[in-house]
C-alpha positions as CSV (number, residue, x, y, z in Angstrom):
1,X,-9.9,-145.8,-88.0
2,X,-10.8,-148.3,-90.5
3,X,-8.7,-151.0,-88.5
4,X,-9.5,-150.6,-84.7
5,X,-9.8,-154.1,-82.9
6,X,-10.5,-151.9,-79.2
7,X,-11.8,-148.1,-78.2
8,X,-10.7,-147.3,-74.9
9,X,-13.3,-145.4,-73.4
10,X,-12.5,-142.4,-70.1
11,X,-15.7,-142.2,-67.9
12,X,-15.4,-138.4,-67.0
13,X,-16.8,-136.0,-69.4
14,X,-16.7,-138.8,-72.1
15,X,-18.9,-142.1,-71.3
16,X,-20.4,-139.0,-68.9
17,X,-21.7,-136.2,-68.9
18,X,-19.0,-134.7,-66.9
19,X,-21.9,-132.2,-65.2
20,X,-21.3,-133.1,-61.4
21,X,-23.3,-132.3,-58.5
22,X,-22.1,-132.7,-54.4
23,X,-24.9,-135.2,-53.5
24,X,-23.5,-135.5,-49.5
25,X,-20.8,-134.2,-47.4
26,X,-19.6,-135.9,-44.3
27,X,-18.0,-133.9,-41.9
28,X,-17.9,-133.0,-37.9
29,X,-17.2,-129.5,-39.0
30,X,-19.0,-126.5,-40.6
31,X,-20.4,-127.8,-43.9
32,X,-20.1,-123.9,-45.2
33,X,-16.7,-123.8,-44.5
34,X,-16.2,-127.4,-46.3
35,X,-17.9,-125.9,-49.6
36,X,-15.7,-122.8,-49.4
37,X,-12.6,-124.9,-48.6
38,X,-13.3,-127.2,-51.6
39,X,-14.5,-124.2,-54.0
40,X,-10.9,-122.5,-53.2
41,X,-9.2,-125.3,-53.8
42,X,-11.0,-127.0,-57.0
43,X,-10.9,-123.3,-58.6
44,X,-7.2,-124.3,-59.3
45,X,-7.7,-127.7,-60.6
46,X,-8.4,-128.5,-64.1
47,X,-9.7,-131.8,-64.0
48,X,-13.3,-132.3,-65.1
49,X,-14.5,-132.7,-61.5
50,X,-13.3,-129.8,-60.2
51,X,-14.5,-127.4,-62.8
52,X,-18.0,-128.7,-62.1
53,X,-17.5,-128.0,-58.6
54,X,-16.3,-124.7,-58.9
55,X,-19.7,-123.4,-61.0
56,X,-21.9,-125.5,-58.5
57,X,-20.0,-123.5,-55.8
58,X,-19.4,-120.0,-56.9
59,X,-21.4,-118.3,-54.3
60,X,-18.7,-119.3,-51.9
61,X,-16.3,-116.7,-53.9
62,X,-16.3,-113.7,-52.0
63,X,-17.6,-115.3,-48.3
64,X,-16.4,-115.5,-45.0
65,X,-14.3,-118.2,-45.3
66,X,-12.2,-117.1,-48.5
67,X,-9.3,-117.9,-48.2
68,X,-5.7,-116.8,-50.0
69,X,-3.4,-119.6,-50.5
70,X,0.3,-119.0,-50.0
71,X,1.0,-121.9,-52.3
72,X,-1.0,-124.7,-54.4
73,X,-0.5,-127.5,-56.8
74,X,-2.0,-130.0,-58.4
75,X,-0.7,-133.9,-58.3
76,X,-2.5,-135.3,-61.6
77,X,-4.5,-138.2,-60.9
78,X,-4.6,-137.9,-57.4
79,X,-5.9,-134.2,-56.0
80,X,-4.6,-130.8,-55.6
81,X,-2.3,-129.6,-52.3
82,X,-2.1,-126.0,-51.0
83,X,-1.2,-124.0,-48.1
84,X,-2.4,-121.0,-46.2
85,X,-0.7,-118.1,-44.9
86,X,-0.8,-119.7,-41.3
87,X,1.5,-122.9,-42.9
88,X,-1.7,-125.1,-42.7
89,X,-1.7,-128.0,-45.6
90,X,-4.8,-128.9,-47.3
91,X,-5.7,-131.6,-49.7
92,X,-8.5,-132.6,-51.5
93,X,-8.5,-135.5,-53.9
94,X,-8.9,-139.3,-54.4
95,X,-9.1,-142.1,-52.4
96,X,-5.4,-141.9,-53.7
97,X,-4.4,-139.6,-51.5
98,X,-5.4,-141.8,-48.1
99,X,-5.6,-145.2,-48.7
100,X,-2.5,-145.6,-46.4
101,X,-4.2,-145.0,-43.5
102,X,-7.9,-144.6,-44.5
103,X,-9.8,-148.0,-45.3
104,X,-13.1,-146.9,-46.2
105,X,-12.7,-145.8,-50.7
106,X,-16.6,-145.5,-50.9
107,X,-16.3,-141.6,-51.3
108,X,-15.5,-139.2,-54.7
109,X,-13.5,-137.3,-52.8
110,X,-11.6,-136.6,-49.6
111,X,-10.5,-133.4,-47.7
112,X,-7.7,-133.7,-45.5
113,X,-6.0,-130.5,-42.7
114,X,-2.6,-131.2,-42.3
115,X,-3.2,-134.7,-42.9
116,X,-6.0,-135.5,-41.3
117,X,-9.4,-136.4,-42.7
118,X,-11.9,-133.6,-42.3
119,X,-14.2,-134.4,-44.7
120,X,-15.6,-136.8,-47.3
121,X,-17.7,-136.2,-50.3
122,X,-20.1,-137.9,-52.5
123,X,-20.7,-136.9,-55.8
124,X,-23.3,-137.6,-59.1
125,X,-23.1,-137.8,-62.7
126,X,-25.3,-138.5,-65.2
127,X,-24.3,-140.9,-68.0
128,X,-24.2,-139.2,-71.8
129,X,-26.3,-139.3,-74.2
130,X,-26.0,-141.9,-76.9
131,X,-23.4,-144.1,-74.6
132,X,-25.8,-147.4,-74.6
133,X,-26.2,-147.2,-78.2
134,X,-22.9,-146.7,-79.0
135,X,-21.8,-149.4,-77.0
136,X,-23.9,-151.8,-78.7
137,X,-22.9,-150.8,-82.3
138,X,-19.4,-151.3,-81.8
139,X,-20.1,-154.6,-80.4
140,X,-21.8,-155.5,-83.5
141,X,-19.2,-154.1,-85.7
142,X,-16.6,-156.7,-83.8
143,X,-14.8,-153.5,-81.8
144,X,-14.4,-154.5,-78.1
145,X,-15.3,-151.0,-75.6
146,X,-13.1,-151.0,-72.8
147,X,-13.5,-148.2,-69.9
148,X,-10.3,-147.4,-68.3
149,X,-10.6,-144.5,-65.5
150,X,-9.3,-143.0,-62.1
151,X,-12.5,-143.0,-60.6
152,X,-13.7,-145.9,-58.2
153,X,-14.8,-148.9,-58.7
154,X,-18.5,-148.6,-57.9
155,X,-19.0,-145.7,-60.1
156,X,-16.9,-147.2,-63.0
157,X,-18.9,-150.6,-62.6
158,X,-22.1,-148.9,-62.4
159,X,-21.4,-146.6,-65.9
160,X,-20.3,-149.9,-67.5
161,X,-23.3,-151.6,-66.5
162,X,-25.2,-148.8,-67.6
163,X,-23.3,-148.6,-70.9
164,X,-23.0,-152.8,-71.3
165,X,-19.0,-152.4,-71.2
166,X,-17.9,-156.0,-69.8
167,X,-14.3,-155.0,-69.6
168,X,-13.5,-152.1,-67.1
169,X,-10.4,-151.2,-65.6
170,X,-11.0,-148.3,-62.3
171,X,-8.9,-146.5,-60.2
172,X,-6.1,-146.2,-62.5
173,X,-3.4,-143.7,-62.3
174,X,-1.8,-142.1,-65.3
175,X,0.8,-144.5,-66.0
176,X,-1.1,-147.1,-65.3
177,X,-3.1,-146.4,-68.3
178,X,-0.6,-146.2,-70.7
179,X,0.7,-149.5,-69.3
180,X,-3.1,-151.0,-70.2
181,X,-3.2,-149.2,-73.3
182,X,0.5,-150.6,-74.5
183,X,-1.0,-154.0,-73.5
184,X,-4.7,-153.8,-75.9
185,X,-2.6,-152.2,-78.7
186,X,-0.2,-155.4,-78.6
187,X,-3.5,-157.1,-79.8
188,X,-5.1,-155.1,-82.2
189,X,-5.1,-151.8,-83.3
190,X,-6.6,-149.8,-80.2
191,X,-8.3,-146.1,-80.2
192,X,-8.7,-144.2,-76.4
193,X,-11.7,-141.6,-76.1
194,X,-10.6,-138.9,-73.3
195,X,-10.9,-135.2,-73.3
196,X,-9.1,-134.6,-69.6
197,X,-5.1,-133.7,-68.8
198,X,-4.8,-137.3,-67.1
199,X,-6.0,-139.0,-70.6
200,X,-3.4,-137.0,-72.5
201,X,-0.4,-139.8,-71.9
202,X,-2.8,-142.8,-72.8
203,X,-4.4,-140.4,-76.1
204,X,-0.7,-140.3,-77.2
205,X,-0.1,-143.5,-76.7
206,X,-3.0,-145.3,-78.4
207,X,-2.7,-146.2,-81.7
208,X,-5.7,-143.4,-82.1
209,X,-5.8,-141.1,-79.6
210,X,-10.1,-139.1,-79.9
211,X,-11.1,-136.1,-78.5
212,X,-13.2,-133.7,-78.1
213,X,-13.5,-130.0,-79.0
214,X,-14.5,-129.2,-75.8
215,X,-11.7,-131.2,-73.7
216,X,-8.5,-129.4,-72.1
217,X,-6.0,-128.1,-74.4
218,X,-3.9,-131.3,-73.7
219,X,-6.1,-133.5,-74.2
220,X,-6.7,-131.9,-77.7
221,X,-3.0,-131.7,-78.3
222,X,-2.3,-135.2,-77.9
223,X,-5.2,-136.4,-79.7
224,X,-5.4,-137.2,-83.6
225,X,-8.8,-136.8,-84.0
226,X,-11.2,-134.5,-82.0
227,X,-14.7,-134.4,-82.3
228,X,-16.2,-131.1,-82.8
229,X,-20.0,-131.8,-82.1
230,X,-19.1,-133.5,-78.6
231,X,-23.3,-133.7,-76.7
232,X,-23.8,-136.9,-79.1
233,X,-21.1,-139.9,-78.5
234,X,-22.5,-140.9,-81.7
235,X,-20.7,-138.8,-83.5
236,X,-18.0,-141.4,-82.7
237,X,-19.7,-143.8,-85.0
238,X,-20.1,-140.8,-88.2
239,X,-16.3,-140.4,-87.9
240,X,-15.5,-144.6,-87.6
241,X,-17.8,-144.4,-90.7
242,X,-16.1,-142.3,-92.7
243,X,-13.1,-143.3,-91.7
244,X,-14.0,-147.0,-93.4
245,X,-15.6,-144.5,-96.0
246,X,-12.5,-143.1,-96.6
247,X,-9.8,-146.2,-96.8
248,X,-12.1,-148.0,-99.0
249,X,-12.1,-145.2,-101.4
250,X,-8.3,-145.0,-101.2
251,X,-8.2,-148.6,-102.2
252,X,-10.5,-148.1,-105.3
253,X,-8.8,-145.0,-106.4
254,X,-5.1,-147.4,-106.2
255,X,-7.2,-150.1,-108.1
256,X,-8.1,-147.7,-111.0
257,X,-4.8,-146.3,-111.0
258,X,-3.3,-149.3,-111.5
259,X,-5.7,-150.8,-113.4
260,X,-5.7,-148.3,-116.2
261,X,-1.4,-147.9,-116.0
262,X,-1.3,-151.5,-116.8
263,X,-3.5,-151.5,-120.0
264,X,-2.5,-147.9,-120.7
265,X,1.4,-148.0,-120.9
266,X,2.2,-151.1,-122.7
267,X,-0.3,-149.7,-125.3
268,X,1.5,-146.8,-125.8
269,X,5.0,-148.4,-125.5
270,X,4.0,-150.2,-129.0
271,X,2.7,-147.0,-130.7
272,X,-0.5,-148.1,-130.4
273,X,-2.1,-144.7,-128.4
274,X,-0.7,-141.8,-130.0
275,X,0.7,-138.8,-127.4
276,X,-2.4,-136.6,-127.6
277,X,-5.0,-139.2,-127.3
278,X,-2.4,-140.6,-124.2
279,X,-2.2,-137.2,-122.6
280,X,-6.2,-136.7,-122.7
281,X,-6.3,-140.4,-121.5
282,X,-4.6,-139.4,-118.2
283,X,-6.0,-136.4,-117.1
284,X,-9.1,-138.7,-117.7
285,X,-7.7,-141.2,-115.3
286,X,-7.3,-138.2,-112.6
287,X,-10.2,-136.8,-113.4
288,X,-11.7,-140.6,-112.4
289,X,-10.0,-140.6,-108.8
290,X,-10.7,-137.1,-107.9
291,X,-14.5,-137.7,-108.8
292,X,-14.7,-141.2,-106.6
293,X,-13.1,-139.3,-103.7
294,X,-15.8,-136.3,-104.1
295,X,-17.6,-138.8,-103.9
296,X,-17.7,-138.8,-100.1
297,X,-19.0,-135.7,-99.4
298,X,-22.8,-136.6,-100.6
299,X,-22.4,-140.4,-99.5
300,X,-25.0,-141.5,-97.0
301,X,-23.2,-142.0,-93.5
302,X,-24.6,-144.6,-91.5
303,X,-24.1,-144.7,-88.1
304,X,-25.0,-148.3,-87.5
């Protein structure tokens, strides 16, 4: 912590809120039977999007259109596949998913019936609390905020410009991030901030890999430090904090340590510090670190 150059920032559930809400839905068919199609397919999803989705959508559980899927899974980073007992296939996902023969990636998301594009769907989030500020106080610490995401370009540009992140990366598959992440960490120390299964790679693969303790399992497991009081991204800046905190008090305890060996040892090599007085004299010593590292429980923590 005390050395990160870069913080990778995800934009889903971390630079936002990750609360999302359908604002449209374009389709020639039943919009009823679009909501229960995507609430029986997202209920199987674990990305952040989906789970959103789902609560929005939970009157759809026991309708008309309910429907039992003969077999589903999920393709991370791009959407979730399943079919029905009749042998139809349905997808719902990214642009990902039909960019090779669909040209218009100015939708969230996109349902698709055997292929074919039934649906498109627009969706809203709301940026998190404390993300402008943060921004700004890493920038004056000399820490350069990156967002790397999956999402589209629009909604990524218009969370950085809300955020004042200058370097943004969108649209980004899995391994594409860890190939972006490798890249920042060949030039400084580099820290991601995820909490989704799709983040887990590039949280591994950081030189600091943050979470939170409200993120998938994954997320948490790949992670090396994960943030318990996750509404406030500020927190982010207590734990850079004491992270500095903490080094620097390393580094006095080793100077004290050494300080008092050096003077101590030839002393008593001569016969100049008699045993007892030499045995008081380092318990003293530990007595010394132990107190400046206590120390940091009552120190004040600034967050800026």
């Amino acid at each position: 912590f005390s050395s990160i150059k870069t913080i990778v920032f995800d934009k889903t559930g971390t630079l936002t809120t990750g609360r999302f809400r359908i604002s449209r839905i374009n389709t020639s068919e039943d919009p009823q039977y679009i909501r229960s199609l995507i609430y029986n397919l997202e209920q199987y999803s674990s990305h952040p999007i989906a789970k959103s989705l789902v609560k929005e959508l939970e009157a759809f559980r026991d309708t008309a259109f309910a429907i039992t899927w003969k077999s589903i899974e999920e393709d991370k980073g791009l959407g979730i596949n399943a079919t029905d007992s009749d042998n139809n296939l349905f997808s719902l996902g990214s642009f990902q998913m039909v960019k090779h023969f669909h040209d218009d990636h100015s939708h969230n998301l996109y349902l698709l019936r055997n292929n074919e594009l039934i649906a498109t769907v627009d969706i809203d989030d709301e940026i998190r609390e404390g993300a402008s500020q943060l921004v700004s106080v890493l920038l004056s610490k000399g820490i350069t905020p990156v967002l790397l995401s999956g999402d589209l370009k629009a909604n990524c540009e218009k969370v950085a410009r809300a955020t004042g992140i200058k370097e943004v990366y969108y649209e980004q598959l899995p391994g594409q991030k860890l190939e972006i992440i490798s890249r920042l960490s060949r030039n400084g120390n580099t820290a991601m901030v995820g909490d989704g299964i799709n983040d887990a790679p590039a949280l591994s693969k950081a030189n600091l890999g943050i979470s939170f303790g409200n993120a998938t399992h994954t997320a948490i497991s790949s992670a090396q430090v994960v943030l318990l009081q996750h509404q406030d991204l500020m927190i982010l800046l207590r734990a850079l904090e004491i992270g500095r905190m903490t080094y620097t008090t390393i580094r006095q305890n080793l100077f004290w340590a050494f300080f008092y060996n050096v003077i101590a040892i030839p002393v008593a090599a001569f016969g100049y510090l008699s045993p007892m007085v030499g045995a008081f004299s380092m318990a003293f010593s530990d007595v010394v670190v132990i107190g400046n590292s206590l120390r940091l429980k009552i120190r004040n923590i600034r967050n800026r």
